[in-house]
C-alpha positions as a printed Julia matrix, in Angstrom:
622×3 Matrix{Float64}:
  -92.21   31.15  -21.64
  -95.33   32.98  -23.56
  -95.45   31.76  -27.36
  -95.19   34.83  -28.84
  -91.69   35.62  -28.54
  -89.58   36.27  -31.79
  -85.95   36.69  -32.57
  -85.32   40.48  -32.51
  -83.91   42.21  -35.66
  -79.86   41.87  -33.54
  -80.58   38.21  -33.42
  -81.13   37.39  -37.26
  -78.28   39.62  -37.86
  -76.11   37.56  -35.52
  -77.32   34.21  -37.17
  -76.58   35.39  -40.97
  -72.85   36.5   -39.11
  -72.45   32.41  -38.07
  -73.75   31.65  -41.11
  -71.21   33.77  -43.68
  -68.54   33.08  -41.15
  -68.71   29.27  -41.14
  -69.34   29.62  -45.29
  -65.62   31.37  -45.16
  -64.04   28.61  -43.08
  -65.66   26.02  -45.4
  -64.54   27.09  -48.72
  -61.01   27.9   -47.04
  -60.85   23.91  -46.22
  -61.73   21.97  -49.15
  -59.03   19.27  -48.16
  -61.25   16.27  -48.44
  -60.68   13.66  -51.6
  -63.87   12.67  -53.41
  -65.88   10.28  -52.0
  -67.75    7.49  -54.21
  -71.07    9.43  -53.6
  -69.3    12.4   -54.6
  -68.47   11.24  -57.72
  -71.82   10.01  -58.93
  -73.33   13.41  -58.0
  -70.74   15.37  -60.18
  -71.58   13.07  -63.21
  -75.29   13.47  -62.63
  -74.76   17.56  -62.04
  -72.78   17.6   -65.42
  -76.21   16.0   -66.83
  -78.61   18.57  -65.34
  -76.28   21.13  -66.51
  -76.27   20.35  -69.51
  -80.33   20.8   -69.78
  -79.95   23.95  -68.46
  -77.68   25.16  -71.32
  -80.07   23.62  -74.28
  -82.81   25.31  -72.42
  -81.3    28.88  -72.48
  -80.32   27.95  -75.87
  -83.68   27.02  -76.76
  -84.88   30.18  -75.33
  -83.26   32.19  -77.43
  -84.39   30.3   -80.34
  -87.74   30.91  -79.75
  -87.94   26.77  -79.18
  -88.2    26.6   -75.39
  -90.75   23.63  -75.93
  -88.24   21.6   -76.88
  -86.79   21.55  -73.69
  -89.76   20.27  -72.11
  -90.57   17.02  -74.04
  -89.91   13.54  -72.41
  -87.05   13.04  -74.39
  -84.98   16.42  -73.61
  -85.76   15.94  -70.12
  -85.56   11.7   -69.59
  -81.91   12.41  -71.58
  -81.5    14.68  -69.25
  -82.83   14.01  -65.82
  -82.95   10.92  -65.61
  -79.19    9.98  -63.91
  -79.06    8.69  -60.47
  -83.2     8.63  -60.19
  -83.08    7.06  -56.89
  -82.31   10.25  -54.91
  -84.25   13.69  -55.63
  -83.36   16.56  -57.98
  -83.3    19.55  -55.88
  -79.5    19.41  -54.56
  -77.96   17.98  -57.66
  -79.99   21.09  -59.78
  -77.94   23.35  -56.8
  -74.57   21.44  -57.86
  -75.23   22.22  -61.55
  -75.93   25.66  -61.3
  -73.33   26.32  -58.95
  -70.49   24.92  -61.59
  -72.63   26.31  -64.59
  -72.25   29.94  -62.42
  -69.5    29.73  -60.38
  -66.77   27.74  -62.99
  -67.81   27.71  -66.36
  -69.03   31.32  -66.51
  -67.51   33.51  -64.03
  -64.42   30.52  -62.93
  -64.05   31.98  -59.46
  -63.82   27.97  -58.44
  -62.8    25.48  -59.47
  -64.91   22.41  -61.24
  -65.05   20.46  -57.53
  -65.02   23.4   -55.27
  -68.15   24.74  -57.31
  -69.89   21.38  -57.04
  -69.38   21.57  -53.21
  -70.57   24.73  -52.83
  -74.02   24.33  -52.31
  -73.63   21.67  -49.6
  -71.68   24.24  -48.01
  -73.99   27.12  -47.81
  -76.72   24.54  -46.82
  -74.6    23.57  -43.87
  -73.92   27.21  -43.05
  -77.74   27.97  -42.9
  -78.28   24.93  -40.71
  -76.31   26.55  -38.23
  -78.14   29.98  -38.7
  -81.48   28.62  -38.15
  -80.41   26.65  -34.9
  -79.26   29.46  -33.5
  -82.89   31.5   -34.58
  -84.78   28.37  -33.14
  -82.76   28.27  -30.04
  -83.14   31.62  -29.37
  -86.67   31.57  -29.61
  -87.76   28.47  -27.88
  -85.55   29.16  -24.74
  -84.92   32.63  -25.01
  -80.82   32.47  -24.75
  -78.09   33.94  -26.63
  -75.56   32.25  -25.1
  -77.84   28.99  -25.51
  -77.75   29.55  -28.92
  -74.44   30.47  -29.3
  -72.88   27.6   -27.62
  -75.38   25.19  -29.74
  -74.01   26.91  -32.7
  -70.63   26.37  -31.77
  -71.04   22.76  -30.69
  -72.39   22.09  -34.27
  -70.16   23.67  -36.24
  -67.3    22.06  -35.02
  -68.36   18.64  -34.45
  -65.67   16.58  -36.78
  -68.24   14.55  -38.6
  -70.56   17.48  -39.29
  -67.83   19.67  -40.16
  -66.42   16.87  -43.08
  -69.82   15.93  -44.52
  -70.79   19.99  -44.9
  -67.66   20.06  -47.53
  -69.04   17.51  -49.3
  -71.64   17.25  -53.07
  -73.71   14.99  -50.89
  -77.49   14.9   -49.51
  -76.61   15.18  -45.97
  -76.25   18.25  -44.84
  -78.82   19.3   -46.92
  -81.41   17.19  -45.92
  -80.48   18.33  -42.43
  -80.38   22.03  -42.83
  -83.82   21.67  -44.31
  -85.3    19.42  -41.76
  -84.02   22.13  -38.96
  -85.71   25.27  -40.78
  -89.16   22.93  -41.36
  -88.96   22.14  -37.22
  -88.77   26.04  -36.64
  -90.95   27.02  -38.83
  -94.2    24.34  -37.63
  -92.64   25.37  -33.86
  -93.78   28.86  -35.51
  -96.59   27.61  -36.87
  -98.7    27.06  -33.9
  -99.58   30.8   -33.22
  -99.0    32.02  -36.8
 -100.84   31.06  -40.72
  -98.14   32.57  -42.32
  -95.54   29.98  -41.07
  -98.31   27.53  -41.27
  -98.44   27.74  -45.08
  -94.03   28.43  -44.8
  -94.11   25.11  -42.95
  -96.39   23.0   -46.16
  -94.12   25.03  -48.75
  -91.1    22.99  -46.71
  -91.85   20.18  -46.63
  -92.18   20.02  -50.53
  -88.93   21.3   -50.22
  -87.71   19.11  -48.14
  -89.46   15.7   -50.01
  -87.43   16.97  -53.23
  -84.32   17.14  -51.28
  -83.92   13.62  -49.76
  -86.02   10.69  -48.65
  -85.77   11.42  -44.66
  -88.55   14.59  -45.64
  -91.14   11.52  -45.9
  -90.51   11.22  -41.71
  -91.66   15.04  -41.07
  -95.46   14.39  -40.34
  -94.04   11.37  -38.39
  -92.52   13.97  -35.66
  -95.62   16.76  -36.39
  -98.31   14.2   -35.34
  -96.27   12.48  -32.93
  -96.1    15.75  -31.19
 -100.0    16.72  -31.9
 -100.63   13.67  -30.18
  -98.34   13.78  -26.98
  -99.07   17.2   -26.37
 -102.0    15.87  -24.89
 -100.58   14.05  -22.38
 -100.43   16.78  -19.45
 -104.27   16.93  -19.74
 -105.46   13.51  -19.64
 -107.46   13.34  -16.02
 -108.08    9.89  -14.73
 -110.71    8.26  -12.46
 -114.32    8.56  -12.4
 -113.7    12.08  -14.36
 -111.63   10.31  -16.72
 -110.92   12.83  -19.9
 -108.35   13.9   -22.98
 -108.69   17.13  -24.13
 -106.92   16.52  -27.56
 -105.13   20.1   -29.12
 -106.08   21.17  -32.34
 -104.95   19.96  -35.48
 -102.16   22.13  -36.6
 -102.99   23.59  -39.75
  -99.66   23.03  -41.03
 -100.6    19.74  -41.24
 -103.35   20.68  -44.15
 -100.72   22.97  -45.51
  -97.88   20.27  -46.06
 -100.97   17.47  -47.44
 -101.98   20.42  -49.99
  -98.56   22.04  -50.74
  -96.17   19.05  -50.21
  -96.92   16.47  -52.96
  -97.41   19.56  -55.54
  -94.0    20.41  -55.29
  -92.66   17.13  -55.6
  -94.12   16.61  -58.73
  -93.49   19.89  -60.29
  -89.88   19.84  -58.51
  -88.95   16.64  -60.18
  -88.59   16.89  -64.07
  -88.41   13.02  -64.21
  -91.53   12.34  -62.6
  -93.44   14.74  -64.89
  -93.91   11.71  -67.65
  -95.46    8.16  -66.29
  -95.44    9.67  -63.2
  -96.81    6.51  -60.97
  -94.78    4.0   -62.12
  -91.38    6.42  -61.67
  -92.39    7.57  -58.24
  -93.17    3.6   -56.9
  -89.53    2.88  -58.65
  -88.12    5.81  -56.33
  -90.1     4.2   -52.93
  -89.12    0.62  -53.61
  -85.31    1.42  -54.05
  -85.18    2.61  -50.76
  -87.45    0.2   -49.33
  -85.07   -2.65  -50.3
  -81.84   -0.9   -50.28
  -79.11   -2.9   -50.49
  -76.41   -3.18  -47.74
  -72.76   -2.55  -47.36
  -69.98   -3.72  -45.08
  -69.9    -2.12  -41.62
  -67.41   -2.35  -39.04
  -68.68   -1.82  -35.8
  -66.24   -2.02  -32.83
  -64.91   -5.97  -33.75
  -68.0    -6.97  -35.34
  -68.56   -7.07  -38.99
  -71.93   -6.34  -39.89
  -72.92   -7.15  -43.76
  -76.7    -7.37  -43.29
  -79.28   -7.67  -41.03
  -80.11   -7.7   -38.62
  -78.32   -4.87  -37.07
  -78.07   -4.25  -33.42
  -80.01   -1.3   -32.23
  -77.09   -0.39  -29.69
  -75.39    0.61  -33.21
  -76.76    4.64  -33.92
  -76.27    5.2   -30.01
  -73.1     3.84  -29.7
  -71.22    5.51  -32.04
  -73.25    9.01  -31.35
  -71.19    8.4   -27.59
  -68.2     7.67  -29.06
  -67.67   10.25  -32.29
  -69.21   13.15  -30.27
  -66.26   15.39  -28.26
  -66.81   14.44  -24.68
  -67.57   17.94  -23.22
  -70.65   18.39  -26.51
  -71.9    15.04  -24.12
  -71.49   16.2   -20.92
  -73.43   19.65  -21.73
  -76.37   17.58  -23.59
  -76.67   15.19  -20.38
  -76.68   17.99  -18.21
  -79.22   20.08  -20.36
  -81.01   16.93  -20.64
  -81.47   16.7   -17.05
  -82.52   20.29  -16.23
  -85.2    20.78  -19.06
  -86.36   17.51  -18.07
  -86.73   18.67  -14.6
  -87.96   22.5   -15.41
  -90.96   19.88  -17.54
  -92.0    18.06  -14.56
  -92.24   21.38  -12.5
  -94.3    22.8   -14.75
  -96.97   19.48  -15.01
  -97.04   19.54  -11.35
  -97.5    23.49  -11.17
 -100.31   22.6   -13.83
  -98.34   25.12  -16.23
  -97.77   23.1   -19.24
  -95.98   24.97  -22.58
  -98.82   25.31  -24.64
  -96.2    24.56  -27.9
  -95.0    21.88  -26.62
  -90.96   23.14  -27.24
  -89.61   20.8   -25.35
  -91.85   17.63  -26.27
  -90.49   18.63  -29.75
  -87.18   18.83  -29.36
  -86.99   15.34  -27.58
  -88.73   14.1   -31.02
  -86.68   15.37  -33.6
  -83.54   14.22  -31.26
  -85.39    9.96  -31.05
  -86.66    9.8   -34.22
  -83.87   10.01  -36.35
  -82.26    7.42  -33.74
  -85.05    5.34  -34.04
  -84.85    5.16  -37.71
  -82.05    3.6   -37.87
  -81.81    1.43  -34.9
  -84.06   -0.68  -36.37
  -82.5    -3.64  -37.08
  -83.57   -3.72  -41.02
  -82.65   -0.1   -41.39
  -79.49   -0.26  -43.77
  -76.56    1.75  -41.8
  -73.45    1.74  -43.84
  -73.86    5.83  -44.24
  -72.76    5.67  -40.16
  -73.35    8.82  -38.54
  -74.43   10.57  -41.24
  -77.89    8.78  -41.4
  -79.14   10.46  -38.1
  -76.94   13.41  -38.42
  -80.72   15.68  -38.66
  -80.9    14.6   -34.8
  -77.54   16.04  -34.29
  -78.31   20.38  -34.26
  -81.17   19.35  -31.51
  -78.01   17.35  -29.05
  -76.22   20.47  -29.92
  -79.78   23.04  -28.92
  -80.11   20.92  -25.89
  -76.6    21.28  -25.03
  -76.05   24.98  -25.27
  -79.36   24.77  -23.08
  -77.56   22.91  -20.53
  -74.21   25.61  -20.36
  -76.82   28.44  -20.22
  -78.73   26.94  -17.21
  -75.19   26.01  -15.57
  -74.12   29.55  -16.2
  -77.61   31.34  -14.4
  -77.29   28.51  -11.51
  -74.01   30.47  -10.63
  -75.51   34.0   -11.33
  -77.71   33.36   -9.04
  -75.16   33.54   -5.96
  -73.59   36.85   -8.22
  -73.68   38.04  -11.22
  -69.96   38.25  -11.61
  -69.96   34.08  -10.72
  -72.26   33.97  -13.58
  -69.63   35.27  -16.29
  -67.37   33.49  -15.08
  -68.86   30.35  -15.07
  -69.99   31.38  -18.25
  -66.63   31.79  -19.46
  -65.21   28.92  -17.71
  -67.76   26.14  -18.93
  -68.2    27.41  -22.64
  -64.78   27.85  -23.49
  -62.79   24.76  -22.65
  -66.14   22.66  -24.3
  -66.05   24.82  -27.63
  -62.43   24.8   -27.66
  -61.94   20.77  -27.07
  -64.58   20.87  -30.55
  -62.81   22.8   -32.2
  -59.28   21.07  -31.58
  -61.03   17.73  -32.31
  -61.79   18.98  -35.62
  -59.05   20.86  -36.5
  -57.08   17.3   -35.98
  -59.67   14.87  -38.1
  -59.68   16.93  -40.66
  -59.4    16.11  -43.72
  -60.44   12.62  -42.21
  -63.44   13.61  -40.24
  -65.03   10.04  -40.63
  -62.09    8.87  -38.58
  -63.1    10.63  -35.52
  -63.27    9.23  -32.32
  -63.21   10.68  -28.61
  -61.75   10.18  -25.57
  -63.68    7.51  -24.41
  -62.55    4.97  -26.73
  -58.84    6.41  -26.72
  -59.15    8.68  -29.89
  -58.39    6.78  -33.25
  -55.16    4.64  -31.78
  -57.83    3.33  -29.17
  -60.74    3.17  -31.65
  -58.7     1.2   -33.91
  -57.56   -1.37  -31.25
  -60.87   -1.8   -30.58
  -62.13   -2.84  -33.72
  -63.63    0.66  -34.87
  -64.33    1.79  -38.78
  -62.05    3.78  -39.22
  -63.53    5.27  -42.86
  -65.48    4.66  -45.86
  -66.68    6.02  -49.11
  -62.36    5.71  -50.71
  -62.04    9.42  -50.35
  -58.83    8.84  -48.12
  -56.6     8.44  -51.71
  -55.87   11.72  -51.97
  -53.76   11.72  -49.36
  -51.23    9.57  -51.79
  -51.61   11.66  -54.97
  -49.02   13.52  -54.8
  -46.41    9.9   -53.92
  -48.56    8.62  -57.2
  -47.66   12.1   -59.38
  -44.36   11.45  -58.06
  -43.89    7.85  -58.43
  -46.09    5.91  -61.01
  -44.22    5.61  -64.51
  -46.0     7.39  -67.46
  -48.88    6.04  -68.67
  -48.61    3.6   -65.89
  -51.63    2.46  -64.45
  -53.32    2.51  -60.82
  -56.33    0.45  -58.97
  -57.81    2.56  -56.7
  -59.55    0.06  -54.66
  -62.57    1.99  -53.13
  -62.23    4.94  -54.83
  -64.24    5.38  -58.29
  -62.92    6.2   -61.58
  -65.31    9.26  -61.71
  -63.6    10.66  -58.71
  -60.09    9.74  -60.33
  -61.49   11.9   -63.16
  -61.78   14.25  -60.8
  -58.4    14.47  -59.52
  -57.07   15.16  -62.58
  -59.63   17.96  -63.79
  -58.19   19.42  -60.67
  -54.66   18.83  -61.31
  -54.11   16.78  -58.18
  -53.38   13.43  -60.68
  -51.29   13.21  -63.51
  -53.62   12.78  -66.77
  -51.33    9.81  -68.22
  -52.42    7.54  -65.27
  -54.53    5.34  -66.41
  -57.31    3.89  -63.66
  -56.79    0.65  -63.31
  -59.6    -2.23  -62.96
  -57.39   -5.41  -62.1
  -54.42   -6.37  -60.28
  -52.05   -8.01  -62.61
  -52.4    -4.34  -64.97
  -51.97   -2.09  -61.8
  -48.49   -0.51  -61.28
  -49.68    0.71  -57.74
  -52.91    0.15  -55.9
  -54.0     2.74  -53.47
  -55.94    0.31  -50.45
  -58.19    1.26  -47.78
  -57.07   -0.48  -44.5
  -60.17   -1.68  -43.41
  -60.71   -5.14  -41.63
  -63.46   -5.89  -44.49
  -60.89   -5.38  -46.95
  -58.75   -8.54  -45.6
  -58.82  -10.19  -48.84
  -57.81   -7.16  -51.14
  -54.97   -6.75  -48.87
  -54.03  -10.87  -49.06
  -54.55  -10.91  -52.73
  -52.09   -7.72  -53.21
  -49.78   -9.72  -51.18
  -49.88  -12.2   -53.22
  -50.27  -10.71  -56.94
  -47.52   -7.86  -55.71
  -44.89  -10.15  -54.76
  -44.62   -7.61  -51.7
  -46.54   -7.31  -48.09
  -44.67   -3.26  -47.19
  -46.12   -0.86  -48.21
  -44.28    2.01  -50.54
  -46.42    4.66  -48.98
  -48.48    5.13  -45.8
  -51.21    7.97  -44.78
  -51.53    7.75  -40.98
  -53.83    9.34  -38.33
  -52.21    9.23  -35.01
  -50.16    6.15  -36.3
  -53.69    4.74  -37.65
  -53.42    3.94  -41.51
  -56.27    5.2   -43.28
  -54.39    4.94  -47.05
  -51.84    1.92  -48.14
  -50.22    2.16  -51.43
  -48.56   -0.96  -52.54
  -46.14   -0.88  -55.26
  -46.5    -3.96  -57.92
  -42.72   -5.62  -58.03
  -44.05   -8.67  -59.86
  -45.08   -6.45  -62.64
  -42.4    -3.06  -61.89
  -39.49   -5.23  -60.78
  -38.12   -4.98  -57.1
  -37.75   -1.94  -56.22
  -33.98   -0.31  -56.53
  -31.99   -0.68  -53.24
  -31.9     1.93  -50.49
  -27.95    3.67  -50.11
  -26.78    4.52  -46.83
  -28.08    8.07  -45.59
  -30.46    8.9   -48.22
  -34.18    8.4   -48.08
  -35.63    4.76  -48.74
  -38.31    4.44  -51.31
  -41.08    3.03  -48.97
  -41.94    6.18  -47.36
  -43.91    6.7   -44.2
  -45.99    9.93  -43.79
  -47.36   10.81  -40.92
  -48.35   13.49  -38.39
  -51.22   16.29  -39.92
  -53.18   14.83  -42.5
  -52.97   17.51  -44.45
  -49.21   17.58  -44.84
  -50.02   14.44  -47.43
  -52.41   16.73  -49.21
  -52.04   19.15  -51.92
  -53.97   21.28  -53.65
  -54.62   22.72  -57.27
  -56.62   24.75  -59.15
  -55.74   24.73  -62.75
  -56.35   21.71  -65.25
  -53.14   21.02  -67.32
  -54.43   20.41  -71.13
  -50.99   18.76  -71.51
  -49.21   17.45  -68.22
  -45.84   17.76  -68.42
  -44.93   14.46  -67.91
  -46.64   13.67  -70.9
  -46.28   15.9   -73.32
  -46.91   13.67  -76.18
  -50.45   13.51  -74.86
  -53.06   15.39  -76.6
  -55.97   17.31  -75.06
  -59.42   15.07  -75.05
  -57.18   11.97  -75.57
  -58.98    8.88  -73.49
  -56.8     8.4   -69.94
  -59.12    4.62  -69.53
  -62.56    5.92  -68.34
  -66.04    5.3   -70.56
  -67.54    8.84  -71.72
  -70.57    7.01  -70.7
  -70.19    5.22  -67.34
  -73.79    4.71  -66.27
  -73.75    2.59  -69.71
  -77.26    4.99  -70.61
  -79.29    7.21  -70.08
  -82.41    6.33  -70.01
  -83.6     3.95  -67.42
  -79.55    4.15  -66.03
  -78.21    1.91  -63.38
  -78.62    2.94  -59.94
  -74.77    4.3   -60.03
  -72.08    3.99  -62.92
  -70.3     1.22  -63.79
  -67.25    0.29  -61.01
  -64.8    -2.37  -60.5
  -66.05   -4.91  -58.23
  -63.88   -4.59  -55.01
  -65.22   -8.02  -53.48
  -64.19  -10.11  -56.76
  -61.41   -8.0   -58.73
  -59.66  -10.44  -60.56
């Protein structure tokens, strides 16, 4: 391999294809309820949104000034300060575009839509980087593929969220510093990056980790030992000097906040993530709820929420790259880049974050998810080199094995997915039995309360008006939500104890034991009046309150009883809307704008605000 092959002009035509294509099936499936993280980053969108409407007001005034003083933009900007702007300022423009103006989406669906076209580009520049580092189509395309429908990539790439983002980005900086080392102009691409990159999300900061990690090993092939002992040390990339002069300029001038008292605001930023706090994880019978965390924990559940044929490609890619490297130091041969060596790194580091014992990990596999595209390059690798192993013997063996090997893994992917979803934090393979198995074995089974959608429509159907609902993990901002939608019924009120709940819609997880007994007991009731399963795994309980409703009436012969179990697809407990009612008809003594039980003002202000809004308590709800 020379290092000065590029991507032909058919090959970035075929990535933007993957790219729009996968945009299409994302908007087409925006099944998923709100998850708490969700519904912090819509309230803080709304905020930046808001600046950019005084602004072009301002403008036209002739007083843009104004929008630049400490007080327009700390009233402004300063929301949710303990994750950068860049993303959010996506999620504002896209609803400020997309709804309010030209209301080809809806409020959610234009909130999402930026994480979506970030996870579409991911996929475009894997397949770009593939190509280029191991000069493969069908490499690429099978990487691609392997990607796009892995179950937890494909749910967090709906999502308002960091993730993906932070991932496409960190995918694009890798190709362009691969780039970099025969070429100034990605050199200075690569520093402009990594600004982007630190004003995206937190992980940016491990970059120059990987770059001089790999500086460094790529010496290794010519150390000499003996009495000629010797290191002949590669030159310092200059996208090194690009990132130190580019990188902290544009996460100043990228971050509004930090543009007033700018050291004390930016140490604020570094010691909230240094002492993050922890939340409950379940992990396979043992409940974790701080450290230290075993370092098993990222690799484990990589093994076990990956399809099995995604694994059995990577090991087998694995394997042949790592023996096509060791031919290649004994034929004295080395790549001069250093693909491979590269690869490897931005596949361990993200693992090694986290397995660190300190390393907070209630996010799951979304914390090393940047790791993920290079299992999935490294995979497609290892179908391509199966595939010229049998074109070797003919090249009519060679399609077919082609055809046979790629197929069957990209279909098994793509079924996997197509069943998880809209649950695609439940997902587990075949070597832990799928969810049933997964569940018996003490697996999480989901997090972040997003699963109560999947019982809005029993609520809509079933809570009295005005009557009142606790939705356990699930934040009143996201209930908001539901109803701006027209998935919840405005008069229902969110409810922030037991004894004034009508209903409470319950996450089924083991840490959640005591919610469960105290519903029990404060419900006067241990069945649940509606069930969202997975495979016969509950991932939503809705108890009814009979202390406070009365028992419920009694079931007649033949016709359907009232505690209903739904099961099967998940999305047959879904529904969907578009429109927000300014009256519901169930209420229709309701006025528009009349309080439904959540503050204007849940992060309490606005000025130095609380890390995240104001939310029940979940481990002490009275």
């Amino acid at each position: 391999m020379t290092s000065t092959h590029r991507p032909s002009l058919l090959d970035h035509a075929a990535a933007a294809l993957l790219a729009l294509a996968y945009l299409a099936l994302l908007v087409a499936t925006p099944d998923m309820g709100f998850t708490r993280d969700e519904s912090f980053y819509f309230y803080a969108a709304d905020q930046y949104k808001g600046w950019f409407v005084e602004l072009e007001e301002n403008v036209r005034a002739g007083h843009t000034a104004e929008s630049f003083t400490q007080e327009n933009i700390d009233r402004h900007w300063s929301y949710n300060p303990e994750h950068p702007v860049l993303v959010k300022t996506a999620f504002a423009l896209s609803g400020l575009i997309l709804h309010d103006r030209l209301d080809v989406l809806s409020r959610s669906e234009a909130y999402r839509f930026p994480g979506m076209v970030f996870g579409s580009l991911a996929l475009a520049a894997l397949y770009l980087f593939t190509v280029a580092a191991y000069r493969s189509r069908l490499a690429a395309l099978v990487a691609v593929g392997l990607l796009a429908f892995l179950p937890r990539y494909f749910f967090h790439a709906h999502l308002t969220c960091f993730d993906i983002p932070i991932l496409s980005v960190w995918v694009v900086f890798m190709y362009a510093y691969w780039r970099s080392l025969d070429s100034t102009g990605w050199a200075w691409a690569t520093g402009v990056l990594w600004g982007i990159g630190l004003i995206t999300k937190l992980n940016a900061f491990f970059f120059p980790l990987v770059l001089l990690a790999h500086w460094g090993l790529r010496a290794f092939p010519h150390i000499r030992f003996g009495a000629a002992a010797r290191v002949r040390v590669p030159p310092v990339p200059l996208a090194l000097f690009t990132m130190a002069a580019l990188g902290p300029i544009i996460f100043y001038m990228g971050w509004p906040r930090h543009w007033f008292d700018t050291w004390h605001r930016v140490l604020w930023y570094l010691r909230f993530h240094l002492g993050h706090e922890h939340y409950y994880v379940r992990y396979f019978g043992l409940s974790l709820w701080e450290p230290p965390f075993p370092r098993s924990y990222p690799y484990v559940m990589t093994l076990t929420t990956t399809p099995v044929p995604t694994l059995i490609a990577f090991f087998f890619g694995a394997g042949w790259l790592l023996r096509e490297w060791v031919a290649r130091l004994r034929a004295g041969t080395p790549d001069p880049r250093g693909t491979g060596l590269l690869v490897g790194l931005n596949l361990f580091v993200p693992f090694w974050i986290i397995s660190r014992p300190d390393t907070p990990i209630f996010g799951g596999v979304k914390h090393w998810l940047p790791a993920i595209p290079f299992l999935c390059m490294i995979a497609g690798v290892g179908v391509a080199r199966a595939r010229d192993a049998f074109a070797s013997i003919s090249p009519r063996m060679g399609i077919l094995a082609a055809s046979a090997i790629t197929a069957p893994t990209l279909a098994i992917a793509a079924l996997d997915t197509a069943e998880s979803h809209p649950f695609g934090t439940s997902y587990f393979n075949a070597l832990v039995g799928y969810y049933t198995g997964a569940a018996d074995l003490g697996g999480m089974r989901h997090f972040w309360g997003y699963t109560s959608r999947a019982g809005l429509e029993f609520l809509d159907e079933n809570v009295p008006r005005r009557g009142s609902v606790h939705f356990h993990d699930t934040t009143g901002l996201a209930a908001d939500m539901y109803k701006d939608e027209g998935w919840l019924r405005r008069d229902i009120v969110y409810s922030w104890t037991y004894d004034a709940s009508d209903y409470i819609a319950l996450d089924p997880e083991e840490g959640f034991a005591g919610q469960l007994y105290a519903t029990w007991t404060r419900f006067d009731t241990q069945s649940p009046a509606f069930n969202a399963n997975l495979r016969g795994v509950p991932i939503l309980s809705i108890y009814r309150n009979d202390r406070r409703l009365g028992p419920p009436e009694p079931t007649h012969a033949g016709s359907e009883p009232p505690a209903t179990t739904r099961a099967g697809h998940p999305r047959a407990t879904a529904h969907r809307g578009r429109t927000e009612p300014a009256v519901h008809p169930a209420d229709p003594d309701r006025q528009p704008g009349e309080p439904d039980g959540q503050p204007a003002d849940p992060a309490g202000q606005l000025g130095e605000p609380a890390a995240r809004p104001a939310e029940p308590d979940v481990d002490g709800i009275q």
